[in-house]
N, C-alpha and C positions, 0 to 999 in steps of 0.2 A: 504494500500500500504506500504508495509516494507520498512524501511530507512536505507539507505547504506551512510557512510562515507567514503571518499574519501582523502587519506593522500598524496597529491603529490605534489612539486614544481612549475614542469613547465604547466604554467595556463595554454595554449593550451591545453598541455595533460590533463590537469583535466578537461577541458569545454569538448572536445568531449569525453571524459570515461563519463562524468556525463549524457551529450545527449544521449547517448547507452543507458546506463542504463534508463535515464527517457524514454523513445520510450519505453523498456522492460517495461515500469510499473512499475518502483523502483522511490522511492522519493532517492533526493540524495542531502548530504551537504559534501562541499569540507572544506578544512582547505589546506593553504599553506606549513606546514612544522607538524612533528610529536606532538610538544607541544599543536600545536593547536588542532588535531586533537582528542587527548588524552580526553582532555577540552572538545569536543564536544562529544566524548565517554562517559564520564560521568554525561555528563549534560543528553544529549535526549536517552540515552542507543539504539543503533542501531541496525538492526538485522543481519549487515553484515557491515567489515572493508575491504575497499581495500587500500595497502600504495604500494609506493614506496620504496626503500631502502636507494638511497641516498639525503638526505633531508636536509636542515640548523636546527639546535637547536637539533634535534633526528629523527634517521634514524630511516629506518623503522623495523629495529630488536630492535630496544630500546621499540620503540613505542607497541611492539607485547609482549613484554617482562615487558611491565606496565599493559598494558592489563590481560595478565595474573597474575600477581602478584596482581591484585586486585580481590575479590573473586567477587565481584556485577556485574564484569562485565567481567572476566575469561573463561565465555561460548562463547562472541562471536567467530562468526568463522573470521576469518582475511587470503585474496588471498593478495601477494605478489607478486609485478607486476613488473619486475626489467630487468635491461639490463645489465650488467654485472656481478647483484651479485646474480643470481637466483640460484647460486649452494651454496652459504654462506645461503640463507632460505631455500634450501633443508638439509642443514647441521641442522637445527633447527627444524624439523617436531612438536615440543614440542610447536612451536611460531606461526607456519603457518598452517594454513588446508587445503592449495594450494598454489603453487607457479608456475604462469605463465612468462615465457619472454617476453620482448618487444623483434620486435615489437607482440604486441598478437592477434590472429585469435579473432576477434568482437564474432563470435558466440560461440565459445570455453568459451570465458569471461564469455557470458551469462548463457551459459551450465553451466559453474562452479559455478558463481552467485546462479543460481536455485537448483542444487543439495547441495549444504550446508544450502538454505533454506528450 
């Protein structure tokens, strides 16, 4: 079961993205805010990142932008899941392999989920 980190703030949102996703079949760890996230990017290497954009410590263009800048773990694919700033990660296609808005169609998420795995 491939493991999807989850980069988002507010914990409601991150408990039911994470429920979706586990129903789909993905194992899923959340991190509160980008630094954490990063941390868990590098420790359990994941097959798939979803972040928020705006987050405390690093947003989530920072966080996509550590990601890549490290080569071990540069390949993942990273969806961007954002309510006002989904056109600053369309500005980025270099950062993101997807960028969905809130609020986002459930099975759209998963679509996308699935095709970058």
């Amino acid at each position: 079961m491939p493991l999807i980190v989850i980069a988002e703030d507010e914990f409601l949102i991150a408990d039911v993205l994470a429920m979706m996703l586990e129903d789909a079949g993905y194992e899923v760890e959340s991190a509160p805010h980008g630094r954490a996230a990063l941390a868990l990017v590098q420790e359990k290497r994941p097959a798939l990142v979803i972040t928020d954009f705006m987050m405390p410590l690093m947003t989530g263009l920072e966080l996509a932008q550590a990601i890549r800048g490290d080569a071990a773990i540069a390949h993942i694919p990273i969806i961007l899941v954002s309510g006002a700033q989904g056109s600053i990660g369309r500005a980025h296609p270099d950062a993101f392999n997807a960028v969905l808005d809130k609020p986002y169609d459930e099975k759209k998420l998963i679509a996308t989920v699935a095709a970058l795995l």
